[in-house]
C-alpha positions as CSV (number, residue, x, y, z in Angstrom):
1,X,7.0,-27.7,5.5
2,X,7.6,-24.3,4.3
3,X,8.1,-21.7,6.7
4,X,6.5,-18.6,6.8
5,X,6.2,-15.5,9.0
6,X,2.5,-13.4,9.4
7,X,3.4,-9.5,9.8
8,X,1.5,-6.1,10.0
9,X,2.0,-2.6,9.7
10,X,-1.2,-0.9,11.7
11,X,-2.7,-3.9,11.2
12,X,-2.4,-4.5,7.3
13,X,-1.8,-8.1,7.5
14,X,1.1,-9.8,5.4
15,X,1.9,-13.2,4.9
16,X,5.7,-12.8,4.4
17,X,7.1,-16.2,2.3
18,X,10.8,-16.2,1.0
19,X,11.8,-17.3,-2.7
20,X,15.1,-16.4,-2.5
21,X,16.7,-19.6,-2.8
22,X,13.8,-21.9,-4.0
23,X,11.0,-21.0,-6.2
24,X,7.6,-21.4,-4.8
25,X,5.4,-21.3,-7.8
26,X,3.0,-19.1,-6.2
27,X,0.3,-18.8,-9.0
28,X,-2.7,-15.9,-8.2
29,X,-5.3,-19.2,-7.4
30,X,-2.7,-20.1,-5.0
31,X,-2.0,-16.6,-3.2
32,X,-5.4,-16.1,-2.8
33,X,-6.0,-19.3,-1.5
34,X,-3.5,-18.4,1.0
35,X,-4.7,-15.4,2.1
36,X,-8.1,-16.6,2.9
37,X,-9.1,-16.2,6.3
38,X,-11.0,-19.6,7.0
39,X,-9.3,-22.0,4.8
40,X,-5.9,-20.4,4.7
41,X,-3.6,-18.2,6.4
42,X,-5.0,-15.3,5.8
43,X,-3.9,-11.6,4.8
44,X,-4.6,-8.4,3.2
45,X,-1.7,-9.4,1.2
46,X,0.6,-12.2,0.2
47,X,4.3,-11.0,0.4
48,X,7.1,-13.0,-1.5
49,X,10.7,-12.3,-0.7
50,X,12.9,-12.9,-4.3
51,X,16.5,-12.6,-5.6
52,X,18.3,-9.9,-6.8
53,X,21.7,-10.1,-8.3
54,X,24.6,-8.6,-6.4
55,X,25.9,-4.9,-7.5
56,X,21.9,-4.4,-9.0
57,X,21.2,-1.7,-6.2
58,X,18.7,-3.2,-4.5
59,X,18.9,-5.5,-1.1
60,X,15.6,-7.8,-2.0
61,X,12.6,-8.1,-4.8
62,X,9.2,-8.1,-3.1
63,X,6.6,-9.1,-4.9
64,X,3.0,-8.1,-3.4
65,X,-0.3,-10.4,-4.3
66,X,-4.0,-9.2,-3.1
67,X,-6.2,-11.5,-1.9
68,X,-7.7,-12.1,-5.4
69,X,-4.8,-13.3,-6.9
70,X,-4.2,-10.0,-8.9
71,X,-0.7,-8.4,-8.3
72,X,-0.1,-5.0,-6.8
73,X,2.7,-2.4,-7.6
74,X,3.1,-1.4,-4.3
75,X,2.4,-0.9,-0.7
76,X,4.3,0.9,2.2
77,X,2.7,-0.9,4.9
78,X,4.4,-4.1,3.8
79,X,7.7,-2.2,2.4
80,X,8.1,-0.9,5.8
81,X,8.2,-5.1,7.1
82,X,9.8,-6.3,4.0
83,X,13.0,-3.4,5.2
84,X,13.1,-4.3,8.7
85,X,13.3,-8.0,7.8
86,X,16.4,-7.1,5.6
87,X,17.6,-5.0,8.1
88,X,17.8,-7.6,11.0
89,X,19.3,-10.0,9.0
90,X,22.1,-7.5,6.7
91,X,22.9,-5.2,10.1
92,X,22.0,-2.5,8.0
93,X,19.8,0.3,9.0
94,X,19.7,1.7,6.0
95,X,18.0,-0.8,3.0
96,X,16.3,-1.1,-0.7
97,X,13.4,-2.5,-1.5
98,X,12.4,-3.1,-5.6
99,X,8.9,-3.8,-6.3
100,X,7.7,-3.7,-9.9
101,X,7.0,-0.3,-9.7
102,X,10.5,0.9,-8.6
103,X,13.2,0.8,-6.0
104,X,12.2,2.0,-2.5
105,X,15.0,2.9,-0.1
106,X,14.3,2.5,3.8
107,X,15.5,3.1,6.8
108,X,14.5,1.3,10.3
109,X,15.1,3.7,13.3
110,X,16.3,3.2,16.7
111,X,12.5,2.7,18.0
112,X,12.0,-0.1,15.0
113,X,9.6,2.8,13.3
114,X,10.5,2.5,9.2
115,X,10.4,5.3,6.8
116,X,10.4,4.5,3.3
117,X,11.0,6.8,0.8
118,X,8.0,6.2,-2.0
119,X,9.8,8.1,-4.9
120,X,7.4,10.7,-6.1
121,X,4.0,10.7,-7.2
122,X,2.7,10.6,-10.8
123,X,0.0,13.4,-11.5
124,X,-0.4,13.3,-15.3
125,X,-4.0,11.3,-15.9
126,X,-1.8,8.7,-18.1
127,X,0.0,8.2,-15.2
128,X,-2.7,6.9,-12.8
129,X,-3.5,5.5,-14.9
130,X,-7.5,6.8,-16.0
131,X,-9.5,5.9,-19.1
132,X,-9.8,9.4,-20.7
133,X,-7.6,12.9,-20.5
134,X,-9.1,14.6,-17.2
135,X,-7.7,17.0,-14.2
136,X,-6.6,14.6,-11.7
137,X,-7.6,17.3,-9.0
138,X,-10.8,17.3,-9.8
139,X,-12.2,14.2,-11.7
140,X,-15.4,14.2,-12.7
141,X,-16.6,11.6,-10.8
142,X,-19.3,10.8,-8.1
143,X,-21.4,8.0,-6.3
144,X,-23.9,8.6,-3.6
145,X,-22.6,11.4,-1.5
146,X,-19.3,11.3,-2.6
147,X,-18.0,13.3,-6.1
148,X,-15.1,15.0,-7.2
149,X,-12.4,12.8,-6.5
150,X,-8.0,13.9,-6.6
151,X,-6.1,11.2,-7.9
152,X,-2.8,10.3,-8.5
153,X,-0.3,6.8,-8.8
154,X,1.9,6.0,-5.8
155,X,3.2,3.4,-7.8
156,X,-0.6,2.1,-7.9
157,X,-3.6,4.1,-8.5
158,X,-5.5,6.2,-6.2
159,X,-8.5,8.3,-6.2
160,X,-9.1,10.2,-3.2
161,X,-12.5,11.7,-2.1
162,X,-12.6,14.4,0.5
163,X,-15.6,14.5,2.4
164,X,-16.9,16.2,5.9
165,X,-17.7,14.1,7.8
166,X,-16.0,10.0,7.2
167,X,-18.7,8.0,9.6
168,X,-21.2,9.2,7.4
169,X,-19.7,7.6,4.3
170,X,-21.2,3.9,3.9
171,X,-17.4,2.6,2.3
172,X,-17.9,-1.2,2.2
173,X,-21.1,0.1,-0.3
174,X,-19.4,2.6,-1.8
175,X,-16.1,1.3,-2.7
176,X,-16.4,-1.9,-4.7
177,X,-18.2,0.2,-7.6
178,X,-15.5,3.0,-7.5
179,X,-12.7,0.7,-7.7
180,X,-14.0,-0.7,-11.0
181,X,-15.3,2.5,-12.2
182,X,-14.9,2.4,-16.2
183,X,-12.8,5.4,-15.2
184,X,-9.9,3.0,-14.1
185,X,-8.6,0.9,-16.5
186,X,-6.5,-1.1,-14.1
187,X,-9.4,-0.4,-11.0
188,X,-8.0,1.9,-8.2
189,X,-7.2,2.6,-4.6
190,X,-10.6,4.8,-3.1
191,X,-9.8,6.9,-0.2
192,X,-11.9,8.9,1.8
193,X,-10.6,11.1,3.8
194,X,-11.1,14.4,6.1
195,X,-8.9,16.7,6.7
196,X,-9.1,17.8,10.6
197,X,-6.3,20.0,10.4
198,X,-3.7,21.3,8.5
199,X,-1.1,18.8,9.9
200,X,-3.7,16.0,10.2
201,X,-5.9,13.9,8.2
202,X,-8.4,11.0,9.0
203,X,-8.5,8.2,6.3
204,X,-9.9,4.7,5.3
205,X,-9.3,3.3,2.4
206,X,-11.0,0.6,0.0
207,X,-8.2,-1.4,-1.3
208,X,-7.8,-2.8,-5.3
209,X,-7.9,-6.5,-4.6
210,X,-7.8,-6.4,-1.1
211,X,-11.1,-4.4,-0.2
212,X,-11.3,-2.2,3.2
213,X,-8.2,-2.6,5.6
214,X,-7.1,-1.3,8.7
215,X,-4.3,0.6,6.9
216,X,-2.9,1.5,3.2
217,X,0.3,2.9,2.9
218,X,0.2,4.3,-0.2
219,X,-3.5,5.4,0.4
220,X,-2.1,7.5,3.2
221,X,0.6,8.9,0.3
222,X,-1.7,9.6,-2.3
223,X,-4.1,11.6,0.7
224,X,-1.2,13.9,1.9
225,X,-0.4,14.6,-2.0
226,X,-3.9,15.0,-3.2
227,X,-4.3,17.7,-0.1
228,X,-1.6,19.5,-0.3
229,X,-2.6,20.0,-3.9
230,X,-5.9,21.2,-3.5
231,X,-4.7,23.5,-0.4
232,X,-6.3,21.6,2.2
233,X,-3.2,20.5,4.6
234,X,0.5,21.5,4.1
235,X,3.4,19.1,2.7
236,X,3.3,17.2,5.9
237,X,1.1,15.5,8.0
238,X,-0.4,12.8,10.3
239,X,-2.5,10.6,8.7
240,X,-4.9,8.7,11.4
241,X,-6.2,5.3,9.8
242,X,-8.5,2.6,11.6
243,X,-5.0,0.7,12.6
244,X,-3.1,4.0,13.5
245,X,-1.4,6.6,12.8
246,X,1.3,7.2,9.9
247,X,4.0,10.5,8.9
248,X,3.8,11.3,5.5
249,X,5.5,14.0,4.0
250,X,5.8,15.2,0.7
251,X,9.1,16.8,0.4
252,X,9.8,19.5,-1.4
253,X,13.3,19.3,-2.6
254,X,12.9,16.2,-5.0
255,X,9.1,15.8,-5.2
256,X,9.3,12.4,-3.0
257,X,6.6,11.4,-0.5
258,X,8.3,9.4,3.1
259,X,6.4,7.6,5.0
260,X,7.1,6.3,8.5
261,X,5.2,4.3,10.5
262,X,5.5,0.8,12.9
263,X,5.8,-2.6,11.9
264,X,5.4,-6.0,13.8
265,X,5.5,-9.4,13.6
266,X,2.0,-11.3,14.8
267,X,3.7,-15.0,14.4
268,X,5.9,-17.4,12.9
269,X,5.1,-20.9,11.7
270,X,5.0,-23.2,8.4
271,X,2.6,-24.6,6.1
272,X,2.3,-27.2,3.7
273,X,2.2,-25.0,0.6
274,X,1.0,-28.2,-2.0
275,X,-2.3,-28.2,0.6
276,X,-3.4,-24.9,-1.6
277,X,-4.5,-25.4,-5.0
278,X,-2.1,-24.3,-7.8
């Protein structure tokens, strides 16, 4: 029986497995057979916990799989569990989290709050990555009531659509088709968001992979940065998602985006993991 841990940040779920001694051989049919609501554990995401060799700068490898099987380059919600797992167990409070898209240092307060430090966002359209040279301010872009998106990569891509009013915006119809607009080559993070003041934003996001969750770290990134570019809030704010509320700031020393927010543990337990399909 394989152990495994169920964790949240504002609600974006994580099942949390560890591969750091023994490989699991988690293929994508088996992830997102694990992440299934009904006939699995379920989660937003499926979080493996990996190696990485002494003196390499980093204190895990965490490797992120959405509920489709399809592997993501990041997500702070589940950076900001991944640290304070490494934290309790290191005495550290201070730790470094690599994903495929980067290292992400971390550090778990007093109060158990995390802020991870993103590492700046990439702005260039080759960057996001999108399918044709465009201004990632203003993409030219729209669906139903929504146009005009900002985008940008937070180590995954993002578009970001600010609107008036977000309970007017039908997501659940609306994102499936902009995630796998021809426009994104590798699909995308949509946010919509509305900016209430200059300090605070309101923000749900549907997810590449994962579809519409309570919270999206990155998301709530990629919405401070997009903006703060077009004018709209200053470098830092609160960004209010269905599951909560998360501090992003996009600091202007180095160009890197932090993010602090909660995380917590829902339960513990194990599972047979040759029960789910390979």
């Amino acid at each position: 029986m394989l152990p495994f841990r169920k964790m949240h940040g504002l609600g974006n779920d994580f099942l949390v497995l560890d591969e750091r001694v023994v490989p699991l051989g988690l293929t994508p049919a088996r992830a997102a057979a694990l992440a299934d609501r009904r006939r699995g554990v379920g989660c937003d995401q499926v979080i493996s916990l990996e190696p990485v060799a002494a003196g390499e700068g980093a204190d895990v490898f965490m490797r992120i799989r959405n509920p489709d099987g399809s592997e993501a380059g990041a997500c702070g919600n589940a950076t900001r569990c991944v640290a304070s797992l490494v934290a309790a167990e290191t005495g550290r409070s201070r730790v470094t989290v690599r994903t495929i898209s980067g290292d992400l240092p971390a550090e778990v307060h007093p109060d158990g709050s995390v802020t991870v430090d993103m590492g700046a966002p990439r702005l260039d359209w080759r960057e996001v990555p999108l399918a044709e040279p465009a201004d990632t301010l203003h993409l030219p872009l729209a669906e139903g009531p929504v146009e005009a998106p900002a985008a940008c990569s937070m180590g995954n891509p993002h578009a970001t659509f600010f609107v008036p009013d977000l309970d007017a915006i039908p997501v659940t119809r609306l994102g499936p088709a902009l995630e796998r607009h021809p426009f994104f080559p590798e699909r995308a993070n949509i946010g919509f968001a509305q900016v209430l003041a200059p300090d605070r934003l309101r923000l749900v996001v549907w997810e590449r992979g994962a579809g519409l969750t309570l919270a999206c770290g990155s998301g709530a990134c990629a919405a401070l940065v997009n903006a703060h570019r077009r004018g709209l809030t200053g470098r830092r704010a609160t960004v209010s998602l269905p599951g909560g509320d998360l501090g992003i700031e996009w600091r202007a020393s180095d160009g890197h985006v932090l993010m602090t927010g909660p995380v917590a543990t829902a339960f513990v337990g194990q599972l047979d993991l040759s029960a789910y399909p390979a």
